[in-house]
PyMOL commands that place a pseudoatom at each C-alpha (Angstrom):
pseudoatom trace, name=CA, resn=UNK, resi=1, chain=A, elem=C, hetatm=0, pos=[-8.495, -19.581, 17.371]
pseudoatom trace, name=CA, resn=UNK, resi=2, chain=A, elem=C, hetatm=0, pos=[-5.861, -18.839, 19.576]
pseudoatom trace, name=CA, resn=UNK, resi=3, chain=A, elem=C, hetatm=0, pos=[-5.541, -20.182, 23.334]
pseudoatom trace, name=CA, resn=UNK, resi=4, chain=A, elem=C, hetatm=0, pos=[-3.694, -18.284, 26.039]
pseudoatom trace, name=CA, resn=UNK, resi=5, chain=A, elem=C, hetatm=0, pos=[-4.050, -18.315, 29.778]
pseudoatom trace, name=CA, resn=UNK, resi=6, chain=A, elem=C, hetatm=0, pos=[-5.186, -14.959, 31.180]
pseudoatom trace, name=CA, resn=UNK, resi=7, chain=A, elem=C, hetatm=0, pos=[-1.812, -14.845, 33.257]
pseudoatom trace, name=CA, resn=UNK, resi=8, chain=A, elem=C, hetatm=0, pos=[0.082, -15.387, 29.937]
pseudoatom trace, name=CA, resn=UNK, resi=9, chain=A, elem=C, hetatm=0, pos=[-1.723, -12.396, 28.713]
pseudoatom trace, name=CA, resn=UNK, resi=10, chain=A, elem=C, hetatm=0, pos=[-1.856, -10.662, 31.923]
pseudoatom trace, name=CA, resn=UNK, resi=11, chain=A, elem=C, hetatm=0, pos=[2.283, -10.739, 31.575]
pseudoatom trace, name=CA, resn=UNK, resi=12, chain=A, elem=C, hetatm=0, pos=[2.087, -9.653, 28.020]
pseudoatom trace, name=CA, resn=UNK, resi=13, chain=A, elem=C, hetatm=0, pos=[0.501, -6.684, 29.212]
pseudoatom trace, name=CA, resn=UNK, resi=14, chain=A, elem=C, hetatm=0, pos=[3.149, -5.812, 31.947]
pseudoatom trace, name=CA, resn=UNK, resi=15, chain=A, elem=C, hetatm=0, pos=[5.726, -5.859, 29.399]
pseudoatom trace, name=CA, resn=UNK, resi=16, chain=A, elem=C, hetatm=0, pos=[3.982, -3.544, 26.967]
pseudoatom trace, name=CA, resn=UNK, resi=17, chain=A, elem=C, hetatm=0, pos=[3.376, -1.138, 30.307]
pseudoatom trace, name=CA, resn=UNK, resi=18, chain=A, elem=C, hetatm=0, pos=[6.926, -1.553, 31.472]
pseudoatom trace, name=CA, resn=UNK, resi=19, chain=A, elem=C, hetatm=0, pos=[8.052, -0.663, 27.644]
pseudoatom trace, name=CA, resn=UNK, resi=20, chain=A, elem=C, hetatm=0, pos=[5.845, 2.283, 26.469]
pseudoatom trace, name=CA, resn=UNK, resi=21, chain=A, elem=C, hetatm=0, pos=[5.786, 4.933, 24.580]
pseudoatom trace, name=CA, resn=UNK, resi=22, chain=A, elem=C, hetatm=0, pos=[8.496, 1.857, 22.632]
pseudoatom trace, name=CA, resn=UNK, resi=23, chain=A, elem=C, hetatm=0, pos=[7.197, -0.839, 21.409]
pseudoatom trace, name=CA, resn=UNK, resi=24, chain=A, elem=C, hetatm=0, pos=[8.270, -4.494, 22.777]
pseudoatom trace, name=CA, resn=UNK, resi=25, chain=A, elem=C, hetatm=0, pos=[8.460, -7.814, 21.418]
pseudoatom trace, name=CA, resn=UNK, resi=26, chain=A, elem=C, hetatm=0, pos=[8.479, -11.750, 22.124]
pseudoatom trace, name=CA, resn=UNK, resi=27, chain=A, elem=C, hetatm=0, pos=[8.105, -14.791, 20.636]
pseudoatom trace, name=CA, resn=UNK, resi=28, chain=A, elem=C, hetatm=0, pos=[4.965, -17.557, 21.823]
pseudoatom trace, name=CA, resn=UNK, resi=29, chain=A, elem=C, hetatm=0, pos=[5.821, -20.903, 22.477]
pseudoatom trace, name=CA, resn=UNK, resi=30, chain=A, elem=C, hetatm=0, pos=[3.632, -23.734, 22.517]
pseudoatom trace, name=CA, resn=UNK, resi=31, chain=A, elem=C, hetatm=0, pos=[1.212, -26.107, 20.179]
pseudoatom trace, name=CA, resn=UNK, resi=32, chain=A, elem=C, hetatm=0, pos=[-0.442, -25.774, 17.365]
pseudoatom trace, name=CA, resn=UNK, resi=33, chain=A, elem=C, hetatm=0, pos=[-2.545, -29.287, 16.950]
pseudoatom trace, name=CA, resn=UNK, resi=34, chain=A, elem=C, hetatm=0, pos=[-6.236, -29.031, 16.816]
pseudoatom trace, name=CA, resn=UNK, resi=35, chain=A, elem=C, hetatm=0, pos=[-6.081, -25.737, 18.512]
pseudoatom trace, name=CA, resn=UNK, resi=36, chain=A, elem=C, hetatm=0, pos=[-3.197, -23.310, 18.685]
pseudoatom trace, name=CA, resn=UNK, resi=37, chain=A, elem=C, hetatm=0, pos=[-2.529, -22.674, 22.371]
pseudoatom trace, name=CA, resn=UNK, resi=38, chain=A, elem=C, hetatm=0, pos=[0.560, -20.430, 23.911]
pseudoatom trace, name=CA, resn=UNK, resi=39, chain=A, elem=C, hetatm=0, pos=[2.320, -22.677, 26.681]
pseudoatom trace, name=CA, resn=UNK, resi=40, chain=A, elem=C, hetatm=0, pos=[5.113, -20.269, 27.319]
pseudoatom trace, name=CA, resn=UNK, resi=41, chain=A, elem=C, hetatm=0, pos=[6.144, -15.978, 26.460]
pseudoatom trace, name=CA, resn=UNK, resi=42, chain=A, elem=C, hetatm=0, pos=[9.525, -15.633, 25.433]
pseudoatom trace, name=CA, resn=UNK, resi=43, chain=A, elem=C, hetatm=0, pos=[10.214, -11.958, 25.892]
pseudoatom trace, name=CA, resn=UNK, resi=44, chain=A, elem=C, hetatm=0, pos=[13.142, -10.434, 23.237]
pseudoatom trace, name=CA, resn=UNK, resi=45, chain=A, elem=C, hetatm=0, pos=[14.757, -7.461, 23.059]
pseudoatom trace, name=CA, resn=UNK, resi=46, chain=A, elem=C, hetatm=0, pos=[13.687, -5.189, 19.986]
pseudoatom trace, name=CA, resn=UNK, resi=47, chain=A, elem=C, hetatm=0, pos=[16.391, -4.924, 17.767]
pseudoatom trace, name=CA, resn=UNK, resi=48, chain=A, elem=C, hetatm=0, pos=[14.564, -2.150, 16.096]
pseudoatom trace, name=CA, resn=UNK, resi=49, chain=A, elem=C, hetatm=0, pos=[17.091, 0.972, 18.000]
pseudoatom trace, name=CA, resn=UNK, resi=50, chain=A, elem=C, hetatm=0, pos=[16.351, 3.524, 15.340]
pseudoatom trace, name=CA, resn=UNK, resi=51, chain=A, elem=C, hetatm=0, pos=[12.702, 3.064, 15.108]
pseudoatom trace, name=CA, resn=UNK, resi=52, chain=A, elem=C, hetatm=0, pos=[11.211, 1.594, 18.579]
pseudoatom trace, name=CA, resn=UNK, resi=53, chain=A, elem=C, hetatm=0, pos=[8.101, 3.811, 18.826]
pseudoatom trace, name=CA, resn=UNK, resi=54, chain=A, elem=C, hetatm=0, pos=[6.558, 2.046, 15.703]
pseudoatom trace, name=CA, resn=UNK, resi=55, chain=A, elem=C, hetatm=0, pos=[8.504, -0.706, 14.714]
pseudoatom trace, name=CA, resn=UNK, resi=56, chain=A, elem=C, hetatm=0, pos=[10.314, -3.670, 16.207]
pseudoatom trace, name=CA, resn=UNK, resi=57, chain=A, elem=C, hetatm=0, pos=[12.570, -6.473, 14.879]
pseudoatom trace, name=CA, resn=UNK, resi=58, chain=A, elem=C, hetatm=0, pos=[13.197, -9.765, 16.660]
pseudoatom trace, name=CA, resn=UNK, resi=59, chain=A, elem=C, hetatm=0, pos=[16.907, -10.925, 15.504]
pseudoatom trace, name=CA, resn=UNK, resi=60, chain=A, elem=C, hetatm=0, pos=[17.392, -14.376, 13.976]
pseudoatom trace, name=CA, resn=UNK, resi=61, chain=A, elem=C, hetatm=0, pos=[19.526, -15.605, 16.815]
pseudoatom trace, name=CA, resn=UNK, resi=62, chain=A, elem=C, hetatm=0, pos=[17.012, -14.988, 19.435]
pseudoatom trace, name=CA, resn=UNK, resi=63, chain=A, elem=C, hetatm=0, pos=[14.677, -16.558, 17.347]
pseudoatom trace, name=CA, resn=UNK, resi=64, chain=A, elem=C, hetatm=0, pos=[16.830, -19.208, 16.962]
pseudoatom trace, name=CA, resn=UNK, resi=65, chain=A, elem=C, hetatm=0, pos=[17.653, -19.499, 20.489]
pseudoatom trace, name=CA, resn=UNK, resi=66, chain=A, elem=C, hetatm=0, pos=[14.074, -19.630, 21.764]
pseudoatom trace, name=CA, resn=UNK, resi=67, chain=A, elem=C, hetatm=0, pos=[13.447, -22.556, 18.685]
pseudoatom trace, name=CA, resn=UNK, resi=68, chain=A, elem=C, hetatm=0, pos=[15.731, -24.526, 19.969]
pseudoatom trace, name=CA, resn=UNK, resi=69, chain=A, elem=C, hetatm=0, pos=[14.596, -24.261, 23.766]
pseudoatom trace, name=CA, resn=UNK, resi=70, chain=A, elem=C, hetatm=0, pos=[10.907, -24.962, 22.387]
pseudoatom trace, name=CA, resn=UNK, resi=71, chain=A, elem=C, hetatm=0, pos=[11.684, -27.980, 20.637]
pseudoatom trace, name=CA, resn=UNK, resi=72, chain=A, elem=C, hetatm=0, pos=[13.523, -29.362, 23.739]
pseudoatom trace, name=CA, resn=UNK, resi=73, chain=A, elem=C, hetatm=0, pos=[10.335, -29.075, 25.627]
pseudoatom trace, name=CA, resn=UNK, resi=74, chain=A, elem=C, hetatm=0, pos=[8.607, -30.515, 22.556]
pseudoatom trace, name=CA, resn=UNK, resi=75, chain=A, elem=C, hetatm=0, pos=[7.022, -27.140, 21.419]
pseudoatom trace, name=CA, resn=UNK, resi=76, chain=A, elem=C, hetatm=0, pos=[6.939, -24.822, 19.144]
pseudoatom trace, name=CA, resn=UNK, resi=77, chain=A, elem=C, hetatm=0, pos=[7.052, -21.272, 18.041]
pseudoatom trace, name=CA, resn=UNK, resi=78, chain=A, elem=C, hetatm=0, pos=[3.403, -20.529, 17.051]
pseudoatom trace, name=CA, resn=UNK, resi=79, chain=A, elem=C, hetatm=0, pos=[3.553, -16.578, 17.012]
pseudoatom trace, name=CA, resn=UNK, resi=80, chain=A, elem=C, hetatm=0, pos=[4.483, -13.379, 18.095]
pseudoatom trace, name=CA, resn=UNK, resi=81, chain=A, elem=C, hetatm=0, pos=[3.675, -10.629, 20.353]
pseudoatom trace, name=CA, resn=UNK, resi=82, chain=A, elem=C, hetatm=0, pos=[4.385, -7.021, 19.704]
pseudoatom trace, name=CA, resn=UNK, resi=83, chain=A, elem=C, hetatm=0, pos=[3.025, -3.352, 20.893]
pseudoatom trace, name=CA, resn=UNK, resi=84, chain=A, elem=C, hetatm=0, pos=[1.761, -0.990, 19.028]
pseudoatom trace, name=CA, resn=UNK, resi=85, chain=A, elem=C, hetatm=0, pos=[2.107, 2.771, 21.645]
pseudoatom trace, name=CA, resn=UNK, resi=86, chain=A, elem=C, hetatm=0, pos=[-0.942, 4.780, 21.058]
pseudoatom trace, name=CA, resn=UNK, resi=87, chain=A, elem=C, hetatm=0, pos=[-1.962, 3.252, 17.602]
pseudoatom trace, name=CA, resn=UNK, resi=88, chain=A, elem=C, hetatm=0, pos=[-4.644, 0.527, 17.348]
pseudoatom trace, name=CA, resn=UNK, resi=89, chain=A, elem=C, hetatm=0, pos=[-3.943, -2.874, 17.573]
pseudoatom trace, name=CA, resn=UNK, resi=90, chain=A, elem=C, hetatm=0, pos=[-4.652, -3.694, 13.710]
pseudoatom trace, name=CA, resn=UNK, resi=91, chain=A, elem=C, hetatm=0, pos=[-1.527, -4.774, 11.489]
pseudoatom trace, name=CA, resn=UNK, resi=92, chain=A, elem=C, hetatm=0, pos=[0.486, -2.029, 10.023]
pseudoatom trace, name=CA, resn=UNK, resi=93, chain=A, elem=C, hetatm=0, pos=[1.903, -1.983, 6.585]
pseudoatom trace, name=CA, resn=UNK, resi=94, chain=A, elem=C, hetatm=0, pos=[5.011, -3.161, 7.749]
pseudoatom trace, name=CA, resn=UNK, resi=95, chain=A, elem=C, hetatm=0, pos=[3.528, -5.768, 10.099]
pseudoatom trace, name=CA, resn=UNK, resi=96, chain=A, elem=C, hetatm=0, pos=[1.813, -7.202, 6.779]
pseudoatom trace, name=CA, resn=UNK, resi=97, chain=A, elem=C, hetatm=0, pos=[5.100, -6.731, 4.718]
pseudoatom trace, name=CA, resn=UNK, resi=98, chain=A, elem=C, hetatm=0, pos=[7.173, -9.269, 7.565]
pseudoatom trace, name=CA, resn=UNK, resi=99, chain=A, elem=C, hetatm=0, pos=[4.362, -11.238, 7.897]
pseudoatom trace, name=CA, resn=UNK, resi=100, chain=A, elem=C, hetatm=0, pos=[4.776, -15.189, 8.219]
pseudoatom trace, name=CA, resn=UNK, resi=101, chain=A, elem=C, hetatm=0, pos=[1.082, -17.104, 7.580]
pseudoatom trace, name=CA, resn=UNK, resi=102, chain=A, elem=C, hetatm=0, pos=[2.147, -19.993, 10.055]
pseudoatom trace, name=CA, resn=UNK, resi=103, chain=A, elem=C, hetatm=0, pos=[2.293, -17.505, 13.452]
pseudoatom trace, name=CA, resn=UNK, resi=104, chain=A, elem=C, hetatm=0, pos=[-0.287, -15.869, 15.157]
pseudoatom trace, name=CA, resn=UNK, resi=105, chain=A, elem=C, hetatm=0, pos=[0.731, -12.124, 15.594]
pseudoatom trace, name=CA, resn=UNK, resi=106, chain=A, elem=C, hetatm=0, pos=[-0.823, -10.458, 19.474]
pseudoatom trace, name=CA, resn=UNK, resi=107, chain=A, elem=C, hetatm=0, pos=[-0.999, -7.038, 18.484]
pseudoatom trace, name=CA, resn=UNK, resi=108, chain=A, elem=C, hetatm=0, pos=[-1.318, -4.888, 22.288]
pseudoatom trace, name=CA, resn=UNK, resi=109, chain=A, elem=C, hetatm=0, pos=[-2.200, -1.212, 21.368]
pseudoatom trace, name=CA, resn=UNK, resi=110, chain=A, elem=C, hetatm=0, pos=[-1.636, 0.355, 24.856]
pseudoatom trace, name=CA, resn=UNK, resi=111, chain=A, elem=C, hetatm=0, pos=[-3.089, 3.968, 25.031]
pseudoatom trace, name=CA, resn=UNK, resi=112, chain=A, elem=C, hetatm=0, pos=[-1.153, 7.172, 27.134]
pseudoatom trace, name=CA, resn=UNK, resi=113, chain=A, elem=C, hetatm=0, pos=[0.600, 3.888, 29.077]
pseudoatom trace, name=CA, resn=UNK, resi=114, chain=A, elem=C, hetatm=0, pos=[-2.974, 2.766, 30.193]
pseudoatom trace, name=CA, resn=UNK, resi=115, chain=A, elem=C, hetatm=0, pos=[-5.738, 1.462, 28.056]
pseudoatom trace, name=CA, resn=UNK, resi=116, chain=A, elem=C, hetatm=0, pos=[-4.907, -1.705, 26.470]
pseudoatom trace, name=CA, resn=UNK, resi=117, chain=A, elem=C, hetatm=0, pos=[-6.628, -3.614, 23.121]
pseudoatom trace, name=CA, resn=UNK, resi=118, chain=A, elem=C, hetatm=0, pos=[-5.783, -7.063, 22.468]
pseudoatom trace, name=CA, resn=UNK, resi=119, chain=A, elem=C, hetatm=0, pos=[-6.148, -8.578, 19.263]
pseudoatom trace, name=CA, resn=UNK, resi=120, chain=A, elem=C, hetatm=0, pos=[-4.784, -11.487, 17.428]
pseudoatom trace, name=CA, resn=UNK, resi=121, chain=A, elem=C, hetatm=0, pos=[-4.377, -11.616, 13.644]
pseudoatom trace, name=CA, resn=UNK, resi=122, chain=A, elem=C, hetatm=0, pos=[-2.963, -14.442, 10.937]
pseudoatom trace, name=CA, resn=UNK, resi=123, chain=A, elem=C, hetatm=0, pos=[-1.903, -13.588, 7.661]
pseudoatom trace, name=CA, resn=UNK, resi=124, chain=A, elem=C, hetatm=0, pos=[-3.970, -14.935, 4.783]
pseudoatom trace, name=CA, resn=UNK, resi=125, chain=A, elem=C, hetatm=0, pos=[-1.461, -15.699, 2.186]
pseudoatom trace, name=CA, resn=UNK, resi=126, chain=A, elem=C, hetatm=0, pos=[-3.724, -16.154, -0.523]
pseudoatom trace, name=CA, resn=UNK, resi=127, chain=A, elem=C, hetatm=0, pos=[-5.599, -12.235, 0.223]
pseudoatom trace, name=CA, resn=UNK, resi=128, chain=A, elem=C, hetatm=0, pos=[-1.903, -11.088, 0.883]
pseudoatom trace, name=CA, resn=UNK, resi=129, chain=A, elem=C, hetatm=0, pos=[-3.853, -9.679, 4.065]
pseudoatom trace, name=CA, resn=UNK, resi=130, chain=A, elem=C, hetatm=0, pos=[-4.343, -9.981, 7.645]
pseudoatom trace, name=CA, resn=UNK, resi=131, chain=A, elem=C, hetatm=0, pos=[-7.376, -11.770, 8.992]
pseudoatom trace, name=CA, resn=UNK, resi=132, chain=A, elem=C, hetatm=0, pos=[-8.440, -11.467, 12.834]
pseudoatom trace, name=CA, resn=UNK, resi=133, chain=A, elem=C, hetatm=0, pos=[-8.276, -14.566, 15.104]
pseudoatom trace, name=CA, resn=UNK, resi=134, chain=A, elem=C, hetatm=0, pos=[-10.600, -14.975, 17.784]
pseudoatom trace, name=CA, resn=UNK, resi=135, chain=A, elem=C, hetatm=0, pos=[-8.454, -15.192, 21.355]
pseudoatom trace, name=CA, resn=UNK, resi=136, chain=A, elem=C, hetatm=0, pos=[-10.021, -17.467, 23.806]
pseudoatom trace, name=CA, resn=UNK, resi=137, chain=A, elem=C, hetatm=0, pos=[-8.710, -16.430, 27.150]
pseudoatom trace, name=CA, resn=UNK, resi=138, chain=A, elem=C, hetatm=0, pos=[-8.659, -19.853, 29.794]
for i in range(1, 138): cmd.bond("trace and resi %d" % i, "trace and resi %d" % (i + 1))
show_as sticks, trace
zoom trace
């Protein structure tokens, strides 16, 4: 299960507005104890130039960057958050082929710049698959 404040998701949302038809990215910052819960959104810039409108690529220095920041404020990086412009919000190949089983990945389909889905998925390293985590919204 993954916890998120409906303000944290609400700004999630914006982003993947403000972006489409590309997609966006970001990193989630926060714990991952008895219960995963975002603290903080770290929107980055899709690296992805070629490709935008179905892929996107978070570079390691902006990953780094936001690590280090995270673990200043004694957090961590516990996922990621990505569009997918009119597709559903299930993992695509490449999603599963970049895949880290530690993160939770918020997939945002957003629909003709509208209608938004919301799902979170973790990869099952075992099933070499992607499982669907329940998102409760506080």
């Amino acid at each position: 299960m993954l916890g998120i404040d409906n303000d944290k998701l609400c700004f999630i949302k914006e982003l993947v507005k403000k972006s489409y038809p590309l997609e966006c990215c970001g990193l989630l910052i926060g714990t991952n104890t008895s219960e995963k819960r975002v603290v903080e959104v770290c929107p980055v810039q899709n690296k992805n130039f070629e490709r935008a409108h179905d892929r996107y690529v978070i570079e390691k220095s902006d990953f780094e960057k936001v690590d280090k920041e995270a673990v200043k404020k004694g957090l961590q990086i516990i996922g990621v958050y990505h569009s997918h412009p009119d597709h559903p919000a299930v993992p695509s190949v490449y999603d599963t082929e970049h895949a880290c089983s530690w993160f939770s990945y918020i997939i945002v389909a957003i629909e003709k710049g509208e209608k938004f889905d919301t799902k979170s998925w973790v990869f099952n390293e075992g099933k070499q698959q992607f499982e669907e985590e329940v998102i409760k919204v506080c």
